[in-house]
N, C-alpha and C positions, 0 to 999 in steps of 0.2 A: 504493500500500500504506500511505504514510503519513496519507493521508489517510484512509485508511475505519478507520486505528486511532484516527486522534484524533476520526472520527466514531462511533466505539461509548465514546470515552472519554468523550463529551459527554452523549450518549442514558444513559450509565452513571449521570452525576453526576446526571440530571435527575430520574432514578428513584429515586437515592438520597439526593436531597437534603432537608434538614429541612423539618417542617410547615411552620414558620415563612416557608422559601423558595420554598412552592407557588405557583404562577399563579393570579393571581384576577380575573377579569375580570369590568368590571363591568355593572350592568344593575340598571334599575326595574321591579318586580314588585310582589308581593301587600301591600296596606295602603301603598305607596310604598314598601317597603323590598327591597332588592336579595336576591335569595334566589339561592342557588348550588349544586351537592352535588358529593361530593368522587367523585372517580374515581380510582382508587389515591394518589399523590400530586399530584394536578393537580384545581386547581377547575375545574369546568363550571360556568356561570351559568343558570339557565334563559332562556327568553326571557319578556318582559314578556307577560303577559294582563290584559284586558280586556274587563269585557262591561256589560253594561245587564241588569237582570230587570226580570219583568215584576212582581211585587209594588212597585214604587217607583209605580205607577198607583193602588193601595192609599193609599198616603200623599198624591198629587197630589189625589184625591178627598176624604179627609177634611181634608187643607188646603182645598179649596174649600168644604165645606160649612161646616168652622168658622166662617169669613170671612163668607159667608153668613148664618148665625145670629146672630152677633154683632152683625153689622151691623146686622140687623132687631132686635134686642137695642138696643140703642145708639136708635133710631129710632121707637120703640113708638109713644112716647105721643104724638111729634109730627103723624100725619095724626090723632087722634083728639084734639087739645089741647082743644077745647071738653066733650067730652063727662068725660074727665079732671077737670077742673076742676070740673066739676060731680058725680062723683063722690065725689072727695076731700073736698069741699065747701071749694076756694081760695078768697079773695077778690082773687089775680089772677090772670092765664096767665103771667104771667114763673114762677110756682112751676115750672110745666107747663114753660118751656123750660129750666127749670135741670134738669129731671129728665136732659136730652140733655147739656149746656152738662158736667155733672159730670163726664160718660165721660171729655173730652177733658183734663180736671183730676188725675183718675184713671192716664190713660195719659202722661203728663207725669213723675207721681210715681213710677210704676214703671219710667219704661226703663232706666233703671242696670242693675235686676236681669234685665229682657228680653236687654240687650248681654251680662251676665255670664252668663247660664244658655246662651245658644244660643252663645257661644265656648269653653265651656267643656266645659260638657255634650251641646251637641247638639239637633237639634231635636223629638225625643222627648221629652225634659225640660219645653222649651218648650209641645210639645204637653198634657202632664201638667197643666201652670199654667194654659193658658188654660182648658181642660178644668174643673178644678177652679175656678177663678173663677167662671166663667161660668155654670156646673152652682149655686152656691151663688147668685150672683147673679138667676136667673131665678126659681129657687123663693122667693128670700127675696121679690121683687117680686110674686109670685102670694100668698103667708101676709099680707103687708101689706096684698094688698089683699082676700084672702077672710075674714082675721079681722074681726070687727064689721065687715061690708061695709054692713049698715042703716046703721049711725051715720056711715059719710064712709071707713070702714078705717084704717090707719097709713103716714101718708102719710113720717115719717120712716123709716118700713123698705123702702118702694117706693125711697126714695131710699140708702137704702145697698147695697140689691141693683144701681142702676144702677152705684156705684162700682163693684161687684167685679166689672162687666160691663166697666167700662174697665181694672181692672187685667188681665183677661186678654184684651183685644182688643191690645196691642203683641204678644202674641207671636205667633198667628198672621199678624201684619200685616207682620213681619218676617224671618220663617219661610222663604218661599219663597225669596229668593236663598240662603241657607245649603241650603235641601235641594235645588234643582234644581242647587247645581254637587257635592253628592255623588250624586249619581242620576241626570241625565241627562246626556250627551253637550253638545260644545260644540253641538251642531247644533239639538239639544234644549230648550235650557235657556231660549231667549227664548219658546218656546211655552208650556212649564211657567210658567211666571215671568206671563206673561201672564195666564191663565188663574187662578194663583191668587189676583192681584191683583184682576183685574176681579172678580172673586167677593164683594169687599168692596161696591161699589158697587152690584153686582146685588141684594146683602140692602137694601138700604137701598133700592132700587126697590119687592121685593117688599113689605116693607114699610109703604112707602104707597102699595101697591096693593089687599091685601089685609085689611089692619088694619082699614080702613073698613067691610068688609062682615063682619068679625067683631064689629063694636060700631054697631048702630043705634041704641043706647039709655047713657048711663052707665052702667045697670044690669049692661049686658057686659062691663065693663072686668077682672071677675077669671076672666071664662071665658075671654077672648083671653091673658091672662097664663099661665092654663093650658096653654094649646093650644101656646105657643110655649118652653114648659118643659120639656113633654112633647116637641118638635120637637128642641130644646137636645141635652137630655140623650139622646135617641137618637143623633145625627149624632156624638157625642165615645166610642163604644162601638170604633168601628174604632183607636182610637190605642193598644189595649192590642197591636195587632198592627203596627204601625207601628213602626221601626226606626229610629236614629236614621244610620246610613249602609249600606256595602252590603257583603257579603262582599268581594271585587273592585272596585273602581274603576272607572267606563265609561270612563274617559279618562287621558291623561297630567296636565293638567291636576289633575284629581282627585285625583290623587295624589299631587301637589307639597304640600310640608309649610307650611302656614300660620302666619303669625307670630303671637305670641303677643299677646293682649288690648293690653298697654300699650305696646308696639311698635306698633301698626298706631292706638294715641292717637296716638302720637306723630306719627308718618307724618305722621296725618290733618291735625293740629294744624300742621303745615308747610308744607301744601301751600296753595300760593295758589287753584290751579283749585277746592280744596275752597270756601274764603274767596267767591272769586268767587259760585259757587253755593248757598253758603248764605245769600249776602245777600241775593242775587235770589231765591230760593222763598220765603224769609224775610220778607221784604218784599212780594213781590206775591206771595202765596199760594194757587197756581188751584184749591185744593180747599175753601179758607177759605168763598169763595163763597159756590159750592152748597151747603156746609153748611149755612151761615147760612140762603138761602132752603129749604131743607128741615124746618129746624126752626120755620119761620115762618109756612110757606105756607098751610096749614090754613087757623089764624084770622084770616089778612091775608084771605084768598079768603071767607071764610064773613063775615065781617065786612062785606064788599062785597056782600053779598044773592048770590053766587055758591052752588051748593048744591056737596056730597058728592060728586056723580057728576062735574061739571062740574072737581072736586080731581083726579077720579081720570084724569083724560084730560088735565090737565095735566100729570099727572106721565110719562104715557106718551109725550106728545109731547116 
């Protein structure tokens, strides 16, 4: 008997006791934050959800094709460097490889704001920038060279349109690890991540694949700038619907809260494995390379009594 009065005098107090001394149990849910709803005086937690949509395939695509275009961007003038040259009317081809040489000078000077926009903002933002770069860069490169196209064109505005091609090529070059760990799954994310990287190097393929057979003559140097303006400025139409994360989180991961910009210098700045590895890329650089011979190969190969087609099946091998 004494027992089930001091059990109702328990059940009594727990019913009647203050907000402040409700049960709250916790748990990770929507945006990472712990969501709960009240049931007379006692918190209930929901349980955590998680899902993947299928719109984040939306973004994985026009990160691919940005990379893409840019890359061909970045690439133009190099399987065409002789005819270039003779175009513009250079008296060398170094003009013709600074047109490429500026991108990587361009994308140098902007990563500060690539790091600050995509940790802060998102990669929507990101997408916005390169978008806008890139869109300004390919037109200003076609005006430069359709104005007075008889007399040689404006070979300094060809060249300022290549810079605003390199300020917006860090950000989709950087893009992908930030959007494929909001959007895919851990299972996911080395697919994603692949994909939108290799996309970079496939523009720069396509590139000096096709470049060639749009310019047989100098005379076609502002119809290919056209064509690839018009390609530009299509492929960056999908980022108005492009999201920079997702209602729900696919994963726990996902929705662990990230440390802030000068926290994760810091980090960075400490860590020896970082030192180790930046000495080493830094130093033996495997992408330096093939840039170097990409932007060379043209007139090293045409220069050798090799012809155009003979370019073009090198590149492929």
């Amino acid at each position: 008997m004494a027992t089930a009065t001091s059990h109702q005098a328990e059940t009594q107090w727990r019913l009647d006791a203050p907000r402040g001394d409700d049960i709250n149990v916790h748990s990770s849910k929507i945006d990472g934050e712990p969501q709960s709803r009240q049931i007379s005086n006692i918190s209930v937690v929901d349980p955590p959800i998680y899902r993947v949509y299928r719109r984040r395939w939306i973004g994985l695509v026009t990160l691919m094709l940005m990379n893409i275009m840019i890359s061909w961007g970045w690439i133009t003038f190099a399987p065409v460097s002789t005819s270039t040259q003779v175009f513009f009317r250079l008296g060398h081809i170094s003009s013709v490889n600074w047109l490429s040489t500026v991108v990587f000078l361009a994308y140098i000077f902007i990563s500060p704001l690539v790091i600050y926009t995509l940790s802060n903002f998102g990669v929507r933002f990101a997408l916005f920038f390169a978008a806008g770069f890139s869109i300004i860069g390919v037109w200003l490169r076609f005006i430069g060279a359709r104005v007075n196209h008889s007399d040689g064109g404006h070979f300094p505005v060809v060249m300022l349109g290549q810079i605003f091609i390199g300020f917006g090529q860090p950000f989709v070059l950087s893009a992908p690890a930030y959007f494929s760990d909001l959007w895919f799954t851990s299972k996911g994310r080395v697919t994603a991540n692949a994909l939108i990287s290799l996309s970079n190097p496939l523009g720069a393929a396509l590139g000096q694949l096709i470049d060639p057979f749009l310019v047989s003559e100098p005379g076609d140097i502002p119809n290919m700038l056209l064509y690839i303006a018009i390609i530009t400025t299509a492929v960056t139409v999908p980022i108005f619907i492009v999201q920079s994360k997702p209602p729900t989180p696919p994963c726990t991961s996902s929705a662990q809260e990230k440390l802030p910009l000068r926290v994760s210098l810091s980090k960075v700045a400490s860590s020896l494995e970082f030192w180790l590895i930046f000495i080493m890329v830094g130093s033996v650089d495997p992408v330096a390379s093939p840039n170097s011979f990409s932007l060379q190969d043209e007139h090293m190969l045409l220069s050798s009594l090799f012809s155009s087609d003979f370019l073009m099946l090198a590149v492929l091998y």
